[in-house]
KOLLUMMI-236030 format. One record per residue (C-alpha): z, x, y negated; residue in three letters. Coordinates in steps of 0.25 Angstrom, whole numbers, padded with zeros to 4 digits, always signed. Each point is the difference from the previous one (the first is absolute). Last residue first. Example, Ala and Ser with C-alpha at 12.3 -4.5 7.8 and 13.67 -1.06 7.14 Angstrom:
2
+0029+0055+0004ser+0002-0006+0014ala
This chain:
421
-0016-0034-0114unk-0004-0013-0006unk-0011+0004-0008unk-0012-0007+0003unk+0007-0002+0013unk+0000+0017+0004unk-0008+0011-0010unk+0012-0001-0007unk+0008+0009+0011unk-0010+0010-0004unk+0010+0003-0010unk+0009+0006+0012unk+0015-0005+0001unk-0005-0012+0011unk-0006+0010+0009unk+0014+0007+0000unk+0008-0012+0003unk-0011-0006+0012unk+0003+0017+0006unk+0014-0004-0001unk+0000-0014+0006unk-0008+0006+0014unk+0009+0011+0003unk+0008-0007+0008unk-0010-0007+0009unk+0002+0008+0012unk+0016-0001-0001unk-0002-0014+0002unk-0008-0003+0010unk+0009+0011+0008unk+0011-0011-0005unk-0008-0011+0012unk+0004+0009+0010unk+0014+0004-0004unk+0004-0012-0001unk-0007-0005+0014unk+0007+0009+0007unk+0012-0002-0007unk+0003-0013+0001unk-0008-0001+0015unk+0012+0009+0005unk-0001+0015+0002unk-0003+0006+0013unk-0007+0012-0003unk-0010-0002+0006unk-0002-0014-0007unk+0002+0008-0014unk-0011+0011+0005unk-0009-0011+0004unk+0002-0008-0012unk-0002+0012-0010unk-0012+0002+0007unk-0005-0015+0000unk+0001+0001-0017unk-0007+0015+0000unk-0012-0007+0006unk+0001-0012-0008unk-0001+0009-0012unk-0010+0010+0003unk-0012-0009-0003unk+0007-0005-0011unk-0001+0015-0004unk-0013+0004+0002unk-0004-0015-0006unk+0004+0004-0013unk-0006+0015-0002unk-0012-0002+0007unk+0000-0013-0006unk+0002+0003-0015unk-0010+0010+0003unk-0011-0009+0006unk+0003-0010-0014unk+0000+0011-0010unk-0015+0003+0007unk-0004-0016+0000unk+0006-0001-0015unk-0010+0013-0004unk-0012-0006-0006unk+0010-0010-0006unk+0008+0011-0008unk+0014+0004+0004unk+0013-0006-0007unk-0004-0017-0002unk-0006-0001+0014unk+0012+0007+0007unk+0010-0007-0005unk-0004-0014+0005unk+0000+0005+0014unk+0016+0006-0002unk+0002-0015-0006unk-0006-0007+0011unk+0009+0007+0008unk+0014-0003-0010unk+0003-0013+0007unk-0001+0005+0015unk+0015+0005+0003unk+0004-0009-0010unk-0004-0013+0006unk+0000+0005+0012unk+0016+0005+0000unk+0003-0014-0007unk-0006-0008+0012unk+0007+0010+0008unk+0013-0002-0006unk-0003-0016+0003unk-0003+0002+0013unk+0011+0009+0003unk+0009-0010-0006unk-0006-0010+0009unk+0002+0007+0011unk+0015+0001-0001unk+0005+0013-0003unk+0002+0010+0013unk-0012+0009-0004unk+0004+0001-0014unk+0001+0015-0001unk-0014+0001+0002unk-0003-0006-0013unk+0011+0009-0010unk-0009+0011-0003unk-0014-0005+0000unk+0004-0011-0008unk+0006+0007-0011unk-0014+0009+0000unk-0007-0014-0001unk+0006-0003-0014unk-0002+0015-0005unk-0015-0002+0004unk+0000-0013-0008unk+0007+0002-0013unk-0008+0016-0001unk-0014-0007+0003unk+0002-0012-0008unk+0004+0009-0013unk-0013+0011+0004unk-0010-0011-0002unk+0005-0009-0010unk+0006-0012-0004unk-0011-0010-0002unk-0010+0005+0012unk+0009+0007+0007unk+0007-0012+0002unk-0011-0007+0006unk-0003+0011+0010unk+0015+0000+0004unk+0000-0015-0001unk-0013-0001+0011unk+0004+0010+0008unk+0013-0004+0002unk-0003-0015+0002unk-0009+0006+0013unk+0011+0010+0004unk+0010-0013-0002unk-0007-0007+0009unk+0001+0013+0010unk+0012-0005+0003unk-0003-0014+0006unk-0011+0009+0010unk+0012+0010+0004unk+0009-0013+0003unk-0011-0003+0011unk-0004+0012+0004unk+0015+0004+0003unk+0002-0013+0006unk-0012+0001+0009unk+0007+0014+0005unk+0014-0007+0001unk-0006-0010+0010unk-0007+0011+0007unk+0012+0008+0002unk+0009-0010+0003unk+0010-0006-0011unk+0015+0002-0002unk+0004+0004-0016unk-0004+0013+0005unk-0013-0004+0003unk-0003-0004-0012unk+0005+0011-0008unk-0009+0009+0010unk-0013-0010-0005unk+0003+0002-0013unk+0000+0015+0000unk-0012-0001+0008unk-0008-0009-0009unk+0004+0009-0012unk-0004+0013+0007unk-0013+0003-0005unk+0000-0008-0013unk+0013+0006-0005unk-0006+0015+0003unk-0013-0004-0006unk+0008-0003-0013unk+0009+0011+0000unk-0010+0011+0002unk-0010-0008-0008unk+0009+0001-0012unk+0001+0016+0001unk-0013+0000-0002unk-0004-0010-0009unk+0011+0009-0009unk-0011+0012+0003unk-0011-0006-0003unk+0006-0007-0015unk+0004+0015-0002unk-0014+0004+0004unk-0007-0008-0010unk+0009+0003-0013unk-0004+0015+0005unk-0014+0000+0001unk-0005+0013+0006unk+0001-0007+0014unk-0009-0010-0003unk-0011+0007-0006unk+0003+0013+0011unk-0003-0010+0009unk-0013-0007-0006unk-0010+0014+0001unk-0005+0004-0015unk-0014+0000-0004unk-0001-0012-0009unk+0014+0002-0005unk+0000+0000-0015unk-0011-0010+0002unk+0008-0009+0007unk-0007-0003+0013unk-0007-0013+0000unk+0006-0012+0007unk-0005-0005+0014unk+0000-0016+0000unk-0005-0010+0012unk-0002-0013-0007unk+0009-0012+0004unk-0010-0012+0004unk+0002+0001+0014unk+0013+0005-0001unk+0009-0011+0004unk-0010-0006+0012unk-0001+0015+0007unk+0016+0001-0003unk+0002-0014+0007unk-0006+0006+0012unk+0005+0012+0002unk+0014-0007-0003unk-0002-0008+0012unk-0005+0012+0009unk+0013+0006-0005unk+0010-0011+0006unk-0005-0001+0012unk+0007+0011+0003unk+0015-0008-0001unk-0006-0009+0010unk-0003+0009+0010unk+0013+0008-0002unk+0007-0013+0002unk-0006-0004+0013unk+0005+0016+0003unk+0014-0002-0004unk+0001-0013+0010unk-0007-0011+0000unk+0011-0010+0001unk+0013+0007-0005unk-0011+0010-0009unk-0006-0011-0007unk+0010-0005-0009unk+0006+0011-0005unk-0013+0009+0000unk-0007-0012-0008unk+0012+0000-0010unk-0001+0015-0001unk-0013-0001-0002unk+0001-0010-0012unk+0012+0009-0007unk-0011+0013+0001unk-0012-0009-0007unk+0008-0006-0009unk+0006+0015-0005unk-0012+0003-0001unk-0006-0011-0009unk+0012+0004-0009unk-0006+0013+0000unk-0013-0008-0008unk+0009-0008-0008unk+0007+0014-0006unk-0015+0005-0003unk-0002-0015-0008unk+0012+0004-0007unk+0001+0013-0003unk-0016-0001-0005unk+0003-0012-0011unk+0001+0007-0012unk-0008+0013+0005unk-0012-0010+0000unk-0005-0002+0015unk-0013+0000+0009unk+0000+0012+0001unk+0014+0006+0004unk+0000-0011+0008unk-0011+0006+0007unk+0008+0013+0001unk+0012-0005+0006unk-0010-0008+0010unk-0006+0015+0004unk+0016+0005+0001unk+0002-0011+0011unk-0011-0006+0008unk-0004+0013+0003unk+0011+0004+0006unk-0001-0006+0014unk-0009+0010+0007unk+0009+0011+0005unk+0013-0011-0002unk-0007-0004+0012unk-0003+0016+0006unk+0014+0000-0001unk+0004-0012+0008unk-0011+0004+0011unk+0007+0013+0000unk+0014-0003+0002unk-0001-0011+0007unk-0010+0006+0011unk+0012+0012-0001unk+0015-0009+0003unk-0007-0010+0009unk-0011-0013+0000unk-0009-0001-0011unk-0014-0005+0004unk-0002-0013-0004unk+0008+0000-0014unk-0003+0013-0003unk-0016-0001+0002unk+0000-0013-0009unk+0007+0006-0011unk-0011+0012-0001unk-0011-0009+0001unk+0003-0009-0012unk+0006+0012-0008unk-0015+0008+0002unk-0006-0013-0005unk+0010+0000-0012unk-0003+0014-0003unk-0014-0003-0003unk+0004-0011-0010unk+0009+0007-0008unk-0009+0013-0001unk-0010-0009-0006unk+0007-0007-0010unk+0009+0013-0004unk-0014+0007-0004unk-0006+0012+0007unk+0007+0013-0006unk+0011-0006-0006unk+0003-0007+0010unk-0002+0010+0011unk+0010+0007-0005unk+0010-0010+0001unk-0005-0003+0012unk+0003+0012+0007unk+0015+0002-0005unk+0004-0015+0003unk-0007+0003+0015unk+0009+0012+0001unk+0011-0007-0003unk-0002-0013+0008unk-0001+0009+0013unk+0013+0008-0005unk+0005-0015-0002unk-0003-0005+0016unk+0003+0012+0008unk+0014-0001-0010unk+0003-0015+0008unk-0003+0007+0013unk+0009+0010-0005unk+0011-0011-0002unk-0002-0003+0014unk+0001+0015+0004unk+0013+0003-0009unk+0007-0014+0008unk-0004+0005+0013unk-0010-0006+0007unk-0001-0006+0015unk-0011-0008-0001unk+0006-0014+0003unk+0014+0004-0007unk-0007+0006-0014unk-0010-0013+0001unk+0009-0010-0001unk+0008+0004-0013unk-0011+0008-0005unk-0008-0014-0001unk+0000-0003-0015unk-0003+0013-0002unk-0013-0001+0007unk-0006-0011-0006unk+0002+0003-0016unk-0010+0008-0005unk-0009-0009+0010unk+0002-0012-0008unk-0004+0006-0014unk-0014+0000+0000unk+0000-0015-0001unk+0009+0001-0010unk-0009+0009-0009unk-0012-0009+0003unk+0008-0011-0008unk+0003+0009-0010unk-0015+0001-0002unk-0003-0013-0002unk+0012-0005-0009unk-0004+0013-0008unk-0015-0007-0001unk+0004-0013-0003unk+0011+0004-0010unk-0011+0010-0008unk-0011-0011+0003unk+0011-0009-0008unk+0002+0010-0013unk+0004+0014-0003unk-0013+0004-0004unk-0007+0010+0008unk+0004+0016-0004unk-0011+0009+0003unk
């Protein structure tokens, strides 16, 4: 099952990551353009972020179908039809979106069709790759995202004060015809695999598989907290920036293109982040890289919104910092689950991890605009509303180091890294 860890292995992930950005430019579009659109269509800030929400409950529900589905029909073949889907889907947003509800749908039905291209290609890796090198090339392959989300912010802040926000939408769709694409040259030569049932389960249903499996679920349910503060970030980041700009004196467009802007600069450090924290992993340890990162993140969470009158290049450099950590242990939590829950089961433990994960990033960005309605309301200063905002990611994600802790004191902790637990 395992090729060798060679060229055709470095060719073949360079292939694949590639697709992965590709994909990620529509993940991206519309919150980079929340600070023109909430105006022009007339939005609260809880509806924008629920637009944002449509999209990660749509996401969700894909995750949990294909995971399934993998393991019934072959990663390889669900990752290729759910790309076509994908293709579509993007392209019937960006034309057609154009209030509060057509967003909101056509977003969702988007995030609807854009999941195969995630947890599938987590699971090719996972079969292509010794468990030596797994944490690594997995953490490359997020790193692809995080290109792909930093490139359409670009394109969004460059495009929209010409084009405006719907040139940038078509362009940002594009994206996933593109990735269709290069995934049908990458996999040409990759077998589709569906592994055998374990005996001592050959008539037994996946769920109850993964959620009997304790080690397994901790790891899921630390993913989950994680998500809610990692998806909250990613939602409102461009937004955050943008007011800060604005408050040091710039028009609402002119801010919106540098919230995109600095956004994409920071979402370097997500790509550096996912590469180190899977690298990391690898020689340190799973559950070590998890507790060092999530912890280092949570200190962000709690003190970022607070700095809305610093410099921008602070904020920059704090949100470079914020991405790196925020997104360095996701490679890890992907990792994890291929060494705890048997391969005929990865796709299952990958569709509950993302019920679970993704039902809470999905709520974060809509909790983050009501606390900034309810703050603006009230009448409180930017400070605070953006404080208190930015520490609901926080509070969220609480809990994620003390379920990483206990997963770490169990002996199937060894399991993990040849090892390193």
């Amino acid at each position: 099952m395992t090729a060798p860890n060679g060229d055709g292995n470095a060719g073949w992930l360079g292939w694949l990551c590639l697709s992965r950005t590709s994909f990620a430019l529509i993940f991206t579009a519309y919150s980079a353009a929340i600070p023109l659109l909430t105006p022009e269509w007339g939005m609260s800030a809880s509806q924008a972020g629920l637009i944002q929400s449509a999209w990660h409950f749509g996401y969700l529900i894909s995750l949990f179908t294909v995971g399934f589905l993998s393991d019934r029909y072959g990663a390889r073949r669900v990752f290729l039809a759910s790309s076509v889907a994908a293709s579509a889907a993007a392209m019937v947003f960006a034309v057609f979106a154009d209030g509060f509800f057509s967003a909101a749908v056509l977003y969702g039905l988007t995030g609807l069709f854009s999941g195969g291209s995630y947890t599938p290609g987590l699971t090719l890796i996972f079969e292509r790759f010794a468990a030596g090198r797994r944490g690594r090339a997995m953490g490359f392959y997020l790193a692809a995202a995080s290109l792909g989300y930093a490139i359409a912010l670009v394109f969004t802040g460059i495009l929209t004060p010409v084009f405006g926000w719907r040139g940038a939408f078509l362009v940002n769709a594009s994206g996933p015809l593109a990735g269709t694409l290069i995934a049908l040259w990458a996999l040409r030569n990759t077998p589709n695999v569906v592994h055998p049932t374990p005996p001592a389960r050959a008539v037994a249903s996946p769920l109850p598989a993964v959620l009997d499996n304790k080690p397994a679920m901790l790891a899921i349910w630390a993913y989950t907290f994680h998500s809610w503060e990692m998806l909250g970030m990613k939602a409102w980041l461009p937004a955050f920036l943008a007011a800060a700009a604005q408050l040091a004196g710039s028009g609402v467009t002119h801010a919106a293109s540098i919230g995109a802007a600095l956004t994409a600069i920071a979402y370097v450090g997500s790509m550096m982040g996912s590469v180190a924290g899977g690298a990391i992993s690898d020689r340190k340890g799973r559950t070590w890289t998890m507790l060092v990162m999530s912890c280092a993140s949570l200190a962000c969470s709690f003190s970022f919104g607070w700095m809305i009158g610093f410099p921008m290049w602070i904020l920059v450099v704090v949100a470079a910092f914020y991405s790196f950590a925020s997104i360095g242990d996701s490679s890890v939590y992907s990792t994890v689950v291929t060494e705890l829950v048997p391969p005929r089961y990865i796709g299952a433990a990958y569709s509950v991890r993302s019920a679970l994960g993704f039902g809470a990033g999905a709520t974060a960005p809509w909790v983050f605009g009501l606390v900034l309605d309810w703050t603006r309301a009230a009448e409180a200063s930017p400070l605070w509303m953006w404080g208190l905002a930015w520490s609901s990611v926080g509070v969220g994600a609480l809990l994620g180091p003390l379920m990483t802790w206990r997963l770490r004191r169990m002996p199937e902790a060894l399991q993990m890294a040849g090892g390193r637990r």
